[in-house]
C-alpha positions as CSV (number, residue, x, y, z in Angstrom):
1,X,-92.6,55.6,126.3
2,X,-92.6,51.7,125.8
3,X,-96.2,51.4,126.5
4,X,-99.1,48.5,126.7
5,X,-98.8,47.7,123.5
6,X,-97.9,44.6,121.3
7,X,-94.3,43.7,120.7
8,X,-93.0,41.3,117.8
9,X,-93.3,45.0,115.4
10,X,-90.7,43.3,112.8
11,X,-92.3,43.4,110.0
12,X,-90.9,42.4,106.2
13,X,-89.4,46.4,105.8
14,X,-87.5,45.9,109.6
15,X,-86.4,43.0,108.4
16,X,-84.9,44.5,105.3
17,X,-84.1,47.8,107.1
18,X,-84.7,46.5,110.0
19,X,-100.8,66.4,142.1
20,X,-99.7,70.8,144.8
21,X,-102.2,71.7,146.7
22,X,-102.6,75.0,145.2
23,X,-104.9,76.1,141.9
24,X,-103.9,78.5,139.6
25,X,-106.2,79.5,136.9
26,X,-105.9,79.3,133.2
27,X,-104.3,81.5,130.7
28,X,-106.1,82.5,128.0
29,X,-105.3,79.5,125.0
30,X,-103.9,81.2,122.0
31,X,-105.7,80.3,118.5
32,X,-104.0,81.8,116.3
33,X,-99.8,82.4,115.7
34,X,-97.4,82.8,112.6
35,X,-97.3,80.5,109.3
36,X,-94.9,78.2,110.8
37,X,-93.6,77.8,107.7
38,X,-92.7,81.4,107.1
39,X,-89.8,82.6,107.9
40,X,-89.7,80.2,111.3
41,X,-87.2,81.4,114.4
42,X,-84.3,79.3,115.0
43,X,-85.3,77.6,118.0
44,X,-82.9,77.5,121.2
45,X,-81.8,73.9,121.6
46,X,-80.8,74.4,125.3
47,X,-78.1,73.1,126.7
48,X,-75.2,71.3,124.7
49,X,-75.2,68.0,126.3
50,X,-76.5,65.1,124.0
51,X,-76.8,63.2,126.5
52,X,-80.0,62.3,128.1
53,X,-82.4,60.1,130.0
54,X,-86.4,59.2,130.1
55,X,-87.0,60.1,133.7
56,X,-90.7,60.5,133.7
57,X,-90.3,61.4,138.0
58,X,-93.5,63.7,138.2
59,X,-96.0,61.3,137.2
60,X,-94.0,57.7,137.9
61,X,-92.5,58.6,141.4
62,X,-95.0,60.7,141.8
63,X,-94.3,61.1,146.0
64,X,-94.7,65.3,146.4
65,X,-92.2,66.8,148.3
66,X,-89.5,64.4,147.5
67,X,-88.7,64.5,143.9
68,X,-85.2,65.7,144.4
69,X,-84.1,62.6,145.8
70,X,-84.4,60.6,142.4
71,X,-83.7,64.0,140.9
72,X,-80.1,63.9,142.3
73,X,-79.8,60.3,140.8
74,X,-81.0,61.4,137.6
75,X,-78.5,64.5,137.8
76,X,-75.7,61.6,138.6
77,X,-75.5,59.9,135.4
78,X,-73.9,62.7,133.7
79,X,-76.8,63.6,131.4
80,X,-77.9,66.8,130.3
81,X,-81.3,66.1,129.7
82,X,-84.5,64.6,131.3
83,X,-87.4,63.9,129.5
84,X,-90.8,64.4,131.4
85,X,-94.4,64.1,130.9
86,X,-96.8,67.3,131.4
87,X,-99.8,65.2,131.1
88,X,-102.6,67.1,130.6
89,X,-104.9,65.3,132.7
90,X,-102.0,65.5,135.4
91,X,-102.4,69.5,135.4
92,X,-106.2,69.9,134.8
93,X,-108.6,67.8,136.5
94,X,-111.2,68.4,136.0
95,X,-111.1,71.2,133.6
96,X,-110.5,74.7,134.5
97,X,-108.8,73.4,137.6
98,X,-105.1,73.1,137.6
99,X,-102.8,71.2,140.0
100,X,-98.9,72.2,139.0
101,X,-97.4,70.6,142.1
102,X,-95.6,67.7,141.0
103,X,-94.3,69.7,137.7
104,X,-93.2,72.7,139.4
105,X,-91.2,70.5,141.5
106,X,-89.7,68.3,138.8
107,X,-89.3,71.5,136.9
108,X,-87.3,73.7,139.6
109,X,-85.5,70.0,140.7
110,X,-84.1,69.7,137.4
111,X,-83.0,73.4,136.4
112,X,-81.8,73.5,140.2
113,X,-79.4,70.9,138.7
114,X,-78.8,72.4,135.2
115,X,-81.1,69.2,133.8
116,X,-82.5,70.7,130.5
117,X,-86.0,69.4,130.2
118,X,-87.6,68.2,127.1
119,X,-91.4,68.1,127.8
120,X,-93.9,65.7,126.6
121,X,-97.3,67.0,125.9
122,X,-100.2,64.3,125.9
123,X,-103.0,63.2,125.7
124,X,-107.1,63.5,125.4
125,X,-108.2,64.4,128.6
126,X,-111.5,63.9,127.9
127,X,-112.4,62.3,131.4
128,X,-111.1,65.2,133.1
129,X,-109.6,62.9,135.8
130,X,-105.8,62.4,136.9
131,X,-104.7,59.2,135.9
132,X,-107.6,58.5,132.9
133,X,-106.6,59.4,129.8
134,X,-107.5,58.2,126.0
135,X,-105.6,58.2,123.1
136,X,-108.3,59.7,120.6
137,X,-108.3,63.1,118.7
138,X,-108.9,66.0,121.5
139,X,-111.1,68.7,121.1
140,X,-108.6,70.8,119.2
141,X,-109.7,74.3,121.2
142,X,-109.3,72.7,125.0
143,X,-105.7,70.9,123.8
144,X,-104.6,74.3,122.2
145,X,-105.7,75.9,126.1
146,X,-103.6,73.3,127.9
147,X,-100.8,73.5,125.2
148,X,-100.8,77.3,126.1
149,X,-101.1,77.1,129.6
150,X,-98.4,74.9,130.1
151,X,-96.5,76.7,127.7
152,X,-96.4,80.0,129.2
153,X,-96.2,78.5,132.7
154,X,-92.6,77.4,131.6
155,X,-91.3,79.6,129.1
156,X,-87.9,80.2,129.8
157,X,-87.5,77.0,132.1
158,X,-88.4,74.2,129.1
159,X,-87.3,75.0,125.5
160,X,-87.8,71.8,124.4
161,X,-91.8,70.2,123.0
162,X,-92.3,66.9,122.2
163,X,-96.3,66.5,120.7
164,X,-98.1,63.4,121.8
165,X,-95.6,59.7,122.0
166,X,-95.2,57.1,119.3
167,X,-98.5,58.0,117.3
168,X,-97.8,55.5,114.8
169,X,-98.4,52.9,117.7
170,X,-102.4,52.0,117.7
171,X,-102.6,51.8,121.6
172,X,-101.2,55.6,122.0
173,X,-103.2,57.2,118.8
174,X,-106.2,56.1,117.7
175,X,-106.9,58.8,114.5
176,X,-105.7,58.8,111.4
177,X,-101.8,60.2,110.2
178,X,-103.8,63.6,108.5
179,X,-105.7,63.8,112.3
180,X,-102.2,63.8,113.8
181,X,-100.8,66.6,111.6
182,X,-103.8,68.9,112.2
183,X,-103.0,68.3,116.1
184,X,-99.3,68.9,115.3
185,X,-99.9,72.1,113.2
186,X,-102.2,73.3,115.7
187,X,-99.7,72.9,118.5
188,X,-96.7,74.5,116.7
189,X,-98.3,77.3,116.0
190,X,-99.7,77.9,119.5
191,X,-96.2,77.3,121.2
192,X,-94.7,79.6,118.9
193,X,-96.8,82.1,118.9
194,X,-95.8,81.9,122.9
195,X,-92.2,80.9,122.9
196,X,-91.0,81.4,119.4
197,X,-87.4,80.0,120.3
198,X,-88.7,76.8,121.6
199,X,-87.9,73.8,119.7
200,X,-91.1,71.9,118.8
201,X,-91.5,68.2,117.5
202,X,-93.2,65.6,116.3
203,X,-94.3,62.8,118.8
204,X,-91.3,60.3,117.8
205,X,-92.4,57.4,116.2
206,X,-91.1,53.9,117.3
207,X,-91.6,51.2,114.4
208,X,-88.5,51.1,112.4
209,X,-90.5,49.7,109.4
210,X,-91.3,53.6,108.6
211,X,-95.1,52.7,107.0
212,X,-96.7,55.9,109.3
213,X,-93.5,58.1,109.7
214,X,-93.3,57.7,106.0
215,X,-97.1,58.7,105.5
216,X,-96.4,62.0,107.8
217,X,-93.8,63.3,105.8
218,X,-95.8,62.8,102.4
219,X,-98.4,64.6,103.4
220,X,-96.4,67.7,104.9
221,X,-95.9,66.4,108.8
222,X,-92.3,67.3,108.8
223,X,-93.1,71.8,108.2
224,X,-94.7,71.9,111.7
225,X,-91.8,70.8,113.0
226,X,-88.1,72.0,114.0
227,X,-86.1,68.6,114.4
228,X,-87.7,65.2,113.7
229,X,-88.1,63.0,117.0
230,X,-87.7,59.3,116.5
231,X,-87.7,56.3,118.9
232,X,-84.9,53.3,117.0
233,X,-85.1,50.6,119.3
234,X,-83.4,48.2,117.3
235,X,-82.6,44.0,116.9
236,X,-79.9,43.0,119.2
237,X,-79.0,40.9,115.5
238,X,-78.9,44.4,114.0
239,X,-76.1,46.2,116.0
240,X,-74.4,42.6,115.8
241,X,-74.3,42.3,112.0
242,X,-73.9,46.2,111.0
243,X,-77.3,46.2,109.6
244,X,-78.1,49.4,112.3
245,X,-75.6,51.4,110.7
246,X,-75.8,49.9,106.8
247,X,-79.9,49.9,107.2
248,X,-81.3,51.5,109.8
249,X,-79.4,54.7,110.3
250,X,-78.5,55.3,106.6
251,X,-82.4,55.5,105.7
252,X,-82.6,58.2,108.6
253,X,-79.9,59.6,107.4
254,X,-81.7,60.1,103.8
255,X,-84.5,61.3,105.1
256,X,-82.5,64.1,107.1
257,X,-81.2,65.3,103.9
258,X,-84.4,65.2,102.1
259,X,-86.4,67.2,105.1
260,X,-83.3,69.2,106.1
261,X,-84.5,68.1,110.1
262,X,-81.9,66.9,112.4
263,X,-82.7,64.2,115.1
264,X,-83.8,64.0,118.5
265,X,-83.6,60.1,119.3
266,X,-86.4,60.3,122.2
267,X,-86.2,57.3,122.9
268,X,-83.4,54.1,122.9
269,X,-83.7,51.3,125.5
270,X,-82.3,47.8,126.1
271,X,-83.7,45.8,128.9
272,X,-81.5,43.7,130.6
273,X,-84.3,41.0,131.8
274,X,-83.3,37.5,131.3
275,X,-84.7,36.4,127.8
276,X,-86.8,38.0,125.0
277,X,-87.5,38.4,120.8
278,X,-84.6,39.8,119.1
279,X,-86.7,43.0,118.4
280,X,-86.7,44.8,121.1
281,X,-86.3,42.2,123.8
282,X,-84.2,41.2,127.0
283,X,-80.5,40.7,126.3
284,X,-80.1,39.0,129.2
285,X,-78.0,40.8,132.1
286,X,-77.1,44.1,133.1
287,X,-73.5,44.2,131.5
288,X,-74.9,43.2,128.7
289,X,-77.9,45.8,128.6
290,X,-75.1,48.7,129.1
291,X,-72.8,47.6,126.2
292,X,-75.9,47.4,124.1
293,X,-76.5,50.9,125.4
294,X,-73.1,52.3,124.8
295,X,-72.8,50.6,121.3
296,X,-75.9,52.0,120.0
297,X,-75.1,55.9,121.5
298,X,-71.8,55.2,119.9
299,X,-72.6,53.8,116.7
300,X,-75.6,56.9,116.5
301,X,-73.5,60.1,117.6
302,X,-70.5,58.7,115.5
303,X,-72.3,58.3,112.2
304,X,-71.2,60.6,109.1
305,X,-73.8,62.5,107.8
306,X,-76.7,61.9,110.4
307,X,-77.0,64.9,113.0
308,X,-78.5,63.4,115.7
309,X,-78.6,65.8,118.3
310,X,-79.7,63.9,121.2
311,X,-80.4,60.7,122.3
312,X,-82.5,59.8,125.4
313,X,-82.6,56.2,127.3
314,X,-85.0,54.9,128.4
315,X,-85.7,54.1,131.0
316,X,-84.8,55.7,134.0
317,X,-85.6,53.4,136.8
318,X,-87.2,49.6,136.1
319,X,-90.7,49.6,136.4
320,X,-91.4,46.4,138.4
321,X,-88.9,43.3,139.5
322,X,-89.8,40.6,137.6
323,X,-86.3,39.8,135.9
324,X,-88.0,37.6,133.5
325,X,-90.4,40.1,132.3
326,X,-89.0,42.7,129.4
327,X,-91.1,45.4,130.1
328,X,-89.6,45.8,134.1
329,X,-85.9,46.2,133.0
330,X,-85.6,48.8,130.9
331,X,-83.7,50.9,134.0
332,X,-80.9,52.6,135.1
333,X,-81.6,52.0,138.8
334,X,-84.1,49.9,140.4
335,X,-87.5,49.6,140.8
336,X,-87.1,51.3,144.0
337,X,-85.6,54.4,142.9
338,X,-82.2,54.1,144.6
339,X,-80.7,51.6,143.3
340,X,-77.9,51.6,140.4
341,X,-77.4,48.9,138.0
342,X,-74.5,48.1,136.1
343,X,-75.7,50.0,133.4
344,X,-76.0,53.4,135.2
345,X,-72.5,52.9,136.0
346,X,-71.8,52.2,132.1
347,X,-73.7,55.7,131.5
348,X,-71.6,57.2,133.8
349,X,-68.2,56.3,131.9
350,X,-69.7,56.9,128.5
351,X,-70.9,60.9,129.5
352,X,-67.8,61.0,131.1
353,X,-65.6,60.2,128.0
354,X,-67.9,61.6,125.5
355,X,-69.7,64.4,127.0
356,X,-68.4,67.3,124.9
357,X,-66.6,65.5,122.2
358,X,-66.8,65.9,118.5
359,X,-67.3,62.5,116.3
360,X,-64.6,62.1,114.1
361,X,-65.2,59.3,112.1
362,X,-63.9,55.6,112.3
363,X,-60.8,54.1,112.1
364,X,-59.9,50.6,112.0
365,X,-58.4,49.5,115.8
366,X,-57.0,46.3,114.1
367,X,-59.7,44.3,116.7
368,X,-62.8,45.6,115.2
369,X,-64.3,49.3,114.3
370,X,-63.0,52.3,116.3
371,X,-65.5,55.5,116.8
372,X,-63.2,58.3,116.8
373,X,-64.2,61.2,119.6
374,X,-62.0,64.3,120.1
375,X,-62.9,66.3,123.5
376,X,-61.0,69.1,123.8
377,X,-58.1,68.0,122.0
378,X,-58.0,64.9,123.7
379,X,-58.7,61.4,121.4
380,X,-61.1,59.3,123.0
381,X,-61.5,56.1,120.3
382,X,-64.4,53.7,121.4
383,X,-63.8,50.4,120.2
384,X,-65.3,46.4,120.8
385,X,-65.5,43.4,119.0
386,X,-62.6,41.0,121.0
387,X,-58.7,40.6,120.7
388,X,-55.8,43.0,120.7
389,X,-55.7,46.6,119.5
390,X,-53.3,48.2,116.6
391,X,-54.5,51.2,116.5
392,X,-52.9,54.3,115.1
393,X,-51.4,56.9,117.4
394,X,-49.0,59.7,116.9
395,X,-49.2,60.2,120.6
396,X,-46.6,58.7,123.1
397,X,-49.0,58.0,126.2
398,X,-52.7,56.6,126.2
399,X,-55.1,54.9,128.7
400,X,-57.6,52.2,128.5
401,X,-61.1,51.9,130.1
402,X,-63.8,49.3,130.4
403,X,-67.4,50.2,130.8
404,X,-67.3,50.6,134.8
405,X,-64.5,53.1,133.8
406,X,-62.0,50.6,135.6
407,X,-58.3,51.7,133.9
408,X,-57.2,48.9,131.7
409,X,-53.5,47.8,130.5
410,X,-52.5,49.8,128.2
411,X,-49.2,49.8,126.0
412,X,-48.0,52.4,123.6
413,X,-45.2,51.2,121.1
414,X,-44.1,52.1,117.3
415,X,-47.3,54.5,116.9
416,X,-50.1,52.0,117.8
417,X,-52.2,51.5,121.0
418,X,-52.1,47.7,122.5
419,X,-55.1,46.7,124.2
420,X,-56.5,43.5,124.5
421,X,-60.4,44.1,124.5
422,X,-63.3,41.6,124.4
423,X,-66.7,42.2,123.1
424,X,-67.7,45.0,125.4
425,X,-67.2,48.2,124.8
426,X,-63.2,50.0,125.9
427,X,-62.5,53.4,125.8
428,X,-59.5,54.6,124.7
429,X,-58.0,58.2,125.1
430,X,-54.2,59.4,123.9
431,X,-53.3,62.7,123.3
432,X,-49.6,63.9,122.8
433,X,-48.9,65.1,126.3
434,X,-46.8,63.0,128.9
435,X,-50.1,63.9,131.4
436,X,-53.4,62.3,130.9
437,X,-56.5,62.8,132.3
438,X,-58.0,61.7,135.3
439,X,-59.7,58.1,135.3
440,X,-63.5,58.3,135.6
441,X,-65.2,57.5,139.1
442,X,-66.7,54.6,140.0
443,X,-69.8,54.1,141.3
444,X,-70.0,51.7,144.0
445,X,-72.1,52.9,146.5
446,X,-75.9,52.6,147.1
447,X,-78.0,56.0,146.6
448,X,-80.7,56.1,149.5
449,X,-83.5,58.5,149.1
450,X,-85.6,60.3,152.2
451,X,-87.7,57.8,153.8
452,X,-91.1,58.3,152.5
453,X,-93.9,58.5,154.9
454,X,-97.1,56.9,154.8
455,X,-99.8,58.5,153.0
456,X,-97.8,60.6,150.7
457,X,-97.8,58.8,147.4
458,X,-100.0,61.1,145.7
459,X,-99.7,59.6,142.2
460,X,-102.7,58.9,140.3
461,X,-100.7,56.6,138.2
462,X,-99.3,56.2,134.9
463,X,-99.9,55.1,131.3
464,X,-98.8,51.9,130.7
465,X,-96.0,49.7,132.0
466,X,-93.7,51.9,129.8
């Protein structure tokens, strides 16, 4: 979660690497569990998809009783997977008294549309009131209680933990990297000793100069964990010149195969406000927010030797509507929750193509880089960078898409594809058969949500403006 905190995080390493009415009362917290690092369980992923969005509905729409409008919208991208908050001051306040109304709903919203939810557990509720919170070291027995209430409240119905958000940033953890392992030990152990095929992680880190994350995995952070959760917003410069791949993705890629942890990307995000830094900042319009978007999934899912098993964007909806201000346009949709920008259509096309399909590789498209896909035996070759395609076929029919998943000329001739492209992402798909698959839909109407009635907005807020 991009959160009140200070931008401009390049430092001299990025540079080189660049509230339901009713209570319910508490389950008794577990205090003990298994050696996580004895002979662990293989955790359940959930669903395939690796696909997903930040959605954060229960505590930033936050209107009971009508969650499953942006729900539907969510649903609509073509993601399998939300990411949610289950604040703990959201569900106990003030202690010993829970409220599970708005994460019930989000909860049976989201399975009700096969949504696989990875939750967010956070932070010290120490104030014991909706909407406070501080970013301090809790009182390790009353977070292990709300760890394993929440836990057991959705066992079966969330198989995915994500402890605490970017604790490497000062503003969202104020203790020290050994005070963040204790809490993460703590929690693993209590979640497994509930649910011991969930899959458990470490609050995802966001600064891609790696000082903390670095610092967690000296001193042991990466055994109380079953993938490693990261947050790579990266330069606009970065995807530009390579250095995301060549930098960036081959020092995760190390430190997979020195942990043995795959990779949840948490968090990815481009804002499309009107200016910004490089690191992190506007990029100026929606078009160009979604091909930022689709060449960073792209360039992420399609690179050899890095599993990264999911990738989240963020952020579902824009939180306000200043288009000058980087913070307000990190959306899909607008602030009002009903709204699609271009990029949700983008989204749309890329799970479309890609949902399903196995990276193959790259090949050169003779007008830049290709990422090679194959979905179900069908080639789908994502490509950018401007001028006309050569690129290698053996089959006798393919078909050309832009980003709004509008059909683009295509030729076939003496086994290469010909498709003049510009710097946006195209997708390409050719398989051997005279029948090819149906073009994508495209988006072009207006979502409307139920009108929502005076008095209702029962939020007590949220952290940050991210």
């Amino acid at each position: 979660m991009r959160g009140l905190r200070l931008r401009g995080r390049a430092s001299l390493f990025c540079a080189l690497f660049v509230l339901s009415l009713s209570m319910v009362s508490s389950v008794g917290a577990t205090t003990g569990g298994p050696d996580p690092s004895v002979n662990p369980v293989t955790p359940t992923t959930g669903g395939g998809s690796r696909f997903g969005v930040v959605t954060h509905i229960a505590t930033r729409y936050g209107i009971y009783g009508q969650q499953s409008g942006p729900m539907d919208i969510a649903a609509g991208t073509g993601a399998g997977w939300i990411r949610e908050e289950i604040r703990w001051d959201w569900v106990e306040h003030p202690l010993g008294n829970y409220d599970w109304g708005f994460t019930d709903e989000m909860v049976q919203d989201a399975r009700g549309r096969n949504l696989e939810i990875l939750g967010l557990l956070g932070y010290n509720n120490s104030a014991q009131t909706a909407g406070t919170v501080n970013f301090t070291m809790p009182d390790i027995g009353l977070w292990k209680k709300y760890v394993a209430t929440v836990v057991s409240r959705y066992k079966g119905q969330i198989h995915a933990w994500e402890v605490w958000n970017e604790p490497d940033v000062p503003y969202f953890w104020n203790g020290s990297v050994a005070d963040y392992i204790t809490l993460l030990r703590e929690t693993y152990a209590t979640i497994k000793a509930i649910d011991p095929t969930a899959t458990v992680m470490n609050g995802a880190c966001s600064n891609l100069d790696l000082n903390w994350f670095n610092d967690f995995l000296n001193q042991g952070g990466a055994q109380y964990t079953d993938v490693l959760a990261f947050h790579p917003y990266a330069m606009k410069s970065s995807l530009d010149n390579g250095n995301y791949q060549q930098l960036d993705l081959a020092h995760l890629k190390d430190i997979e195969a020195r942990t043995g942890k795959s990779w949840w990307f948490t968090e990815i995000g481009w804002s499309s406000a009107s200016s910004g830094p490089d690191y992190g900042g506007g990029v100026g319009s929606e078009q160009a927010q979604a091909s930022y978007m689709i060449r960073q999934y792209v360039m992420s899912l399609d690179y050899q030797g890095l599993d990264v098993q999911h990738i989240f964007w963020y952020n579902f909806h824009d939180d306000g509507t200043d288009p000058n201000n980087v913070e307000n346009n990190y959306g899909l949709i607008k602030n009002d929750w009903k709204t699609p920008k271009f990029s949700y259509i983008a989204y749309q096309t890329m799970t479309t193509h890609l949902s399903g399909a196995t990276a193959q590789g790259t090949v050169n498209s003779g007008a830049g880089i290709a990422y090679r896909f194959n979905k179900g035996g069908v080639i789908v070759d994502v490509v950018w960078g401007g001028g006309r395609t050569n690129l290698p076929t053996v089959a006798q029919h393919a078909q050309a898409f832009d980003m709004s998943g509008a059909s683009l000329p295509t030729e076939v001739s003496g086994g290469q594809i010909h498709v003049t492209i510009g710097g946006d992402p195209v997708f390409i798909e050719h398989t051997d058969s005279a029948i090819m698959p149906p073009a994508p839909p495209v988006v072009t109407s207006t979502f409307t949500l139920p009108s929502q009635p005076q008095g209702q907005n029962l939020s007590p807020g949220f952290i940050g403006q991210k």
